[in-house]
N, C-alpha and C positions, 0 to 999 in steps of 0.2 A: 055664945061659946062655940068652940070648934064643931064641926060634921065630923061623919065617920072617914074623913081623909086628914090625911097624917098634914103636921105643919108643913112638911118640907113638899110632899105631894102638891099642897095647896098653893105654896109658894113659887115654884117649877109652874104649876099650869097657870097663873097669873101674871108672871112675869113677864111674857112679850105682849101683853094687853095694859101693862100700867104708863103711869103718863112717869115722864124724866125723871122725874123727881122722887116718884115714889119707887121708881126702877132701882138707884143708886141707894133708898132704904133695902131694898130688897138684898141688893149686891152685897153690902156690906154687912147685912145679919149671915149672909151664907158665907162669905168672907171669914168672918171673926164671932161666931155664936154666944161664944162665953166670954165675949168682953160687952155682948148686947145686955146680956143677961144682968151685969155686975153696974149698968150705967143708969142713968134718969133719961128722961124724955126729952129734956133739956140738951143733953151729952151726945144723943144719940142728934139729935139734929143739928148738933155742930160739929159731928163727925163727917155727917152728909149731907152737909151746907143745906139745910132745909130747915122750912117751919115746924115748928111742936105741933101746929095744925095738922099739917102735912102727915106729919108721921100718925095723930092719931088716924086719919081718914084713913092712913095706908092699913092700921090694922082692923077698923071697922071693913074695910074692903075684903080682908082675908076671915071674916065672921067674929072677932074680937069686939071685945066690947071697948076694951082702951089696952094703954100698953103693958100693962099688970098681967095682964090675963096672958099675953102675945108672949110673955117673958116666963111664965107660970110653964107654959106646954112648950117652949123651947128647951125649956130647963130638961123635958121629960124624955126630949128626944135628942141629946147629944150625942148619945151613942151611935144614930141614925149619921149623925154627920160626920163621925168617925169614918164609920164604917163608906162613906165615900171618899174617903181620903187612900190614894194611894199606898199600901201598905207592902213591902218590897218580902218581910215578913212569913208574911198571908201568903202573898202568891210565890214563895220558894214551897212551903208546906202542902198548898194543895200543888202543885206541880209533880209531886212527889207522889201523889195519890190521886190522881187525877182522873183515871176510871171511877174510882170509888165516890168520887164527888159529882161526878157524872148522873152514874146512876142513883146517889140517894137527893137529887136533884129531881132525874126524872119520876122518882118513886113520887114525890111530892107534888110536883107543878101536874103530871098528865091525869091524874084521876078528879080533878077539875073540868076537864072536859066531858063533858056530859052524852053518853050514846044518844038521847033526843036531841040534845042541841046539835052535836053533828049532822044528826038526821034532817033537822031543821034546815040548816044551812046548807045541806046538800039539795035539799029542796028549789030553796030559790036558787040556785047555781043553775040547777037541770031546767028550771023552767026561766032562765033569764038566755037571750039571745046573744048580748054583748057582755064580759066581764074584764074590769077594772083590777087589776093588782096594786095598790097602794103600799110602796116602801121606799125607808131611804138609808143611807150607813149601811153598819152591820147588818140590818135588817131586811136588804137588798136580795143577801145570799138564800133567806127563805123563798124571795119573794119571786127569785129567777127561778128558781127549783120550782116552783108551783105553777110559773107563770109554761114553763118548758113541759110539765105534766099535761098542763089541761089543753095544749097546741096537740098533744099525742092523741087526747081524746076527741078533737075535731073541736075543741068552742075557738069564737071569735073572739078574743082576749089580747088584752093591752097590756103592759109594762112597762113604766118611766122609771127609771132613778132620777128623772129632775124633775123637781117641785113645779115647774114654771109648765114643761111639759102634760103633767098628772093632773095641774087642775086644768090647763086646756083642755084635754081629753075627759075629765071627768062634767065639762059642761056640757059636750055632746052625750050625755049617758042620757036615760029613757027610764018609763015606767017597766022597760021590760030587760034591765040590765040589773047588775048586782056587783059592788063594789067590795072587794076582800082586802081588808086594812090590817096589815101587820107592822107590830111596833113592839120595842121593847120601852118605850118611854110610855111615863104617865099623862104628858102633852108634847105635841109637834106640831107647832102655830099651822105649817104647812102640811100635815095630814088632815087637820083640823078645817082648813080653808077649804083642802081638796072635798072632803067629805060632807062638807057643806054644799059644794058647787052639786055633788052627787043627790044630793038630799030635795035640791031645790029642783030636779027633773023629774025626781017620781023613783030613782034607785034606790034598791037595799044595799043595805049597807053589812056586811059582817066585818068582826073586827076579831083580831089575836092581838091582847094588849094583857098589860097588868091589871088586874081588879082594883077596882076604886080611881082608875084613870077616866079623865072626861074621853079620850077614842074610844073605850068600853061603854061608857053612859050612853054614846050617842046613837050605839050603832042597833040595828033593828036581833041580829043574833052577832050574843058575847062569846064568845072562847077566852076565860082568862088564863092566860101564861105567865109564871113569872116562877123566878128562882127561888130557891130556895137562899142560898150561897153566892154574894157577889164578891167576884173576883178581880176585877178591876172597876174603876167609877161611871164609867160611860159602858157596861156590858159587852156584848159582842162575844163570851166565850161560851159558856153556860148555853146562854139565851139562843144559842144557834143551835145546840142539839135538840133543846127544849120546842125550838119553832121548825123544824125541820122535819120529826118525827109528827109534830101536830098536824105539820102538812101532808107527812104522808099517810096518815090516820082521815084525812078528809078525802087524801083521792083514792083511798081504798075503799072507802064507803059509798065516793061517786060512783066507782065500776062497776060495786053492787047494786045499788038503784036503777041503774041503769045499763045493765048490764046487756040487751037488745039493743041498745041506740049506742054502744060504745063499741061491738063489734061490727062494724062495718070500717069504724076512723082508726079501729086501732090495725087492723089488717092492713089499710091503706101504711098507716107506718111503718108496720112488718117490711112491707111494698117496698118503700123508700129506703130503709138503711137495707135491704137485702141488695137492691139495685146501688149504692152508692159503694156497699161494698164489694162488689163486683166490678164496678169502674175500678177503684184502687186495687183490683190484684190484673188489671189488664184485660177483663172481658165483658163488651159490652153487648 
């Protein structure tokens, strides 16, 4: 029977791992949910040109026992599927109140973070030599912001927005690097790949993901983030105040820890924008 991850969680993280056939079952139960639910085994493989085999494998792959059970917990979660559908509705309503959903958003997602886990994670930061910024999308704008903090604090620190990029860079990581993975998804084949490439040198890994995501499972310290309220189906609104403020909740706590080894890099930057702003008013 099902884990403690939702059908559609489990479905989403499986998806770029299944073979053709079982891909285009997948497609078309998120496509059409409640015509899955209403059909036989028989119906459903001739909707997705595939064998009755096929489909059961596909639900023994997702922890089902056969397709009774796959249609049982579908049934339980439609509302889930709703609630990713565009809603034009929805987002005039919170638009209109849009601080307020703000904040009982962050009331909810940020006391999940945990003062030890921070602490934790700020640990291996301060004792890792190189760090890893892992993000892609929306999720890019936390990852610039953190990535542009910790250049202020003096680390040696990477930042890709391309996949292709981020696991080159993440093979060169080390036992004495630390990988910080931000995501608003529950899987990203290519965060997933990167953090592998990281895993297989000896890097930690810290991750900002939704709980019960495999980036959270994997990583050595979890931060889970995740909304309360989604306002459009691929995120990106919410999720950016929610990972932003996370961020700056971590480099507040690095300054503290380290607060002797940060005043020398941060003066140096004092340095820098004092002198650059003195070029632009004409004196150098």
């Amino acid at each position: 029977m099902p884990s403690k991850y939702s059908f559609f969680q489990r479905l989403k993280d499986e998806l770029p791992y299944l073979k053709p056939a079982q891909a285009r079952i997948a497609r078309f139960i998120i496509k059409d949910p409640r015509l899955v639910i209403s059909i036989t085994i028989k119906e459903l493989s001739r909707h997705t040109n595939t064998a009755p085999s096929t489909v059961v494998d596909f639900c023994k792959k997702l922890n089902f026992r056969g397709f009774r059970d796959l249609k049982i917990e579908l049934a339980q979660e439609l509302e889930m599927v709703e609630s990713m559908k565009f809603n034009l509705n929805k987002v005039s309503k919170i638009s209109k109140n849009l601080l307020e959903v703000i904040q009982e958003n962050l009331q909810f997602s940020l006391p999940q973070l945990l003062p030890e886990t921070i602490e934790k994670a700020c640990d291996h930061i301060l004792n890792s030599k190189t760090i890893d910024i892992m993000a892609y999308g929306f999720d890019g704008v936390a990852g610039h912001d953190l990535f542009i903090k910790m250049k202020t604090l003096g680390f040696q620190v990477n930042f890709f927005d391309n996949p292709f990029l981020q696991s080159l860079s993440a093979y060169q990581m080390g036992p004495d690097s630390t990988a910080i993975v931000i995501s608003s998804s529950h899987s990203s084949s290519d965060l997933l790949d990167s953090m592998k490439y990281a895993r297989e040198t000896g890097a930690k890994i810290i991750s900002m993901a939704p709980p019960d995501s495999k980036i959270l499972e994997r990583s050595d310290v979890k931060l889970p983030l995740f909304p309360k309220t989604k306002i459009l189906p691929e995120g990106g609104i919410l999720t950016r105040y929610i990972q932003l403020l996370a961020v700056d909740t971590l480099f507040l706590e690095l300054i503290q820890m380290g607060k002797d080894k940060f005043k020398k890099s941060y003066s140096n930057f004092e340095y820098i924008i004092n002198y650059k702003r003195r070029g632009d008013e004409g004196v150098v």
